[in-house]
C-alpha positions in Angstrom: 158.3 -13.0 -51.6 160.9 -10.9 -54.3 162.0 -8.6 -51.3 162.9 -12.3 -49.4 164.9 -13.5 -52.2 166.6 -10.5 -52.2 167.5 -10.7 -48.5 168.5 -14.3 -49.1 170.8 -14.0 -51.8 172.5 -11.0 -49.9 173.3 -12.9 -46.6 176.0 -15.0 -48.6 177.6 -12.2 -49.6 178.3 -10.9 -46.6 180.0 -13.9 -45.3 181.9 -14.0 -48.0 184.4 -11.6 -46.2 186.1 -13.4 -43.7 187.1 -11.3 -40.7 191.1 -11.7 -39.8 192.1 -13.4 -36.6 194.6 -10.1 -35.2 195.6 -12.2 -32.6 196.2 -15.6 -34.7 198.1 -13.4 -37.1 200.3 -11.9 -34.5 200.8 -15.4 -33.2 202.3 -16.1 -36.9 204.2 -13.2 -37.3 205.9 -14.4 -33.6 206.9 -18.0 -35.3 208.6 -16.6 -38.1 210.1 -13.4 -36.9 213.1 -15.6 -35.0 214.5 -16.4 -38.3 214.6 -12.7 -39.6 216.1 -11.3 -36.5 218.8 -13.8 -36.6 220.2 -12.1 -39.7 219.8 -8.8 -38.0 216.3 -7.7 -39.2 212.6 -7.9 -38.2 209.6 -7.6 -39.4 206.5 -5.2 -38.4 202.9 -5.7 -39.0 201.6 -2.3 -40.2 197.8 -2.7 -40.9 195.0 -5.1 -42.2 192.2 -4.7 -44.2 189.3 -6.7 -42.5 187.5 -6.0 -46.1 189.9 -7.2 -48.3 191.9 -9.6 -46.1 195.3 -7.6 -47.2 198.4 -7.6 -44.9 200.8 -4.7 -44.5 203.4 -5.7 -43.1 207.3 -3.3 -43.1 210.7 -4.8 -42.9 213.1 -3.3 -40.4 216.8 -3.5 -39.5 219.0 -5.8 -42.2 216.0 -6.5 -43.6 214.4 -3.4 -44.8 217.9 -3.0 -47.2 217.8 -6.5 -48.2 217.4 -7.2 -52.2 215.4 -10.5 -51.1 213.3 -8.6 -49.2 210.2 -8.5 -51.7 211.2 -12.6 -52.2 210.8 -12.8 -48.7 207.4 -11.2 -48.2 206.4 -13.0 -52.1 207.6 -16.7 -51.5 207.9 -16.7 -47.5 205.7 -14.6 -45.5 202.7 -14.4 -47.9 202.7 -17.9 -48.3 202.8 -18.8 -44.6 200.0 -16.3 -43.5 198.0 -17.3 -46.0 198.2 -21.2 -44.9 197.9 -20.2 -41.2 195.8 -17.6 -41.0 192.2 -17.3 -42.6 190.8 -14.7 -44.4 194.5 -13.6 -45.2 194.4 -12.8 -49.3 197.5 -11.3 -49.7 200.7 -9.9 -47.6 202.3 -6.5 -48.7 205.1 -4.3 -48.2 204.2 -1.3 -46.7 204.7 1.7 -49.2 206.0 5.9 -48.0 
């Protein structure tokens, strides 16, 4: 019966770990990209971690030289991936 407690008690754990809708995130990334490329930037998804739920995401064009660029990803795009998507703990810049 202790081996079936032990099985029990790690079944929640594994759920805990939400895997990321790549498709619903894309989606996401498509509403707010119109607003970046109007000021002559984008914004590229680079990778996510399934296990930890973080988002690497690159800005490119007027963007990527921006000094609100980290505000951006901090305030903005973190904020809005994290409301819309599930499973989403944290958006990133990527780093070289």
């Amino acid at each position: 019966m202790a081996d079936n407690e032990n099985t029990t008690e790690s079944a929640p754990e594994k759920d805990k770990t939400a895997k990321i809708d790549h498709r619903l995130l894309e989606d996401v990334l498509d509403a707010i990209r119109p607003s970046f490329q109007a000021d002559g930037g984008d914004i590229e998804l680079i990778g996510v971690d399934d296990e930890t739920g973080v988002v690497t995401i690159e800005m490119t064009g007027a963007c990527a030289a921006c000094m609100f660029a980290s505000t951006d990803i901090s305030e903005g795009i973190d904020t809005i991936i994290k409301e819309h998507v599930p499973g989403v703990t944290a958006v990133r810049p990527v780093m070289y």
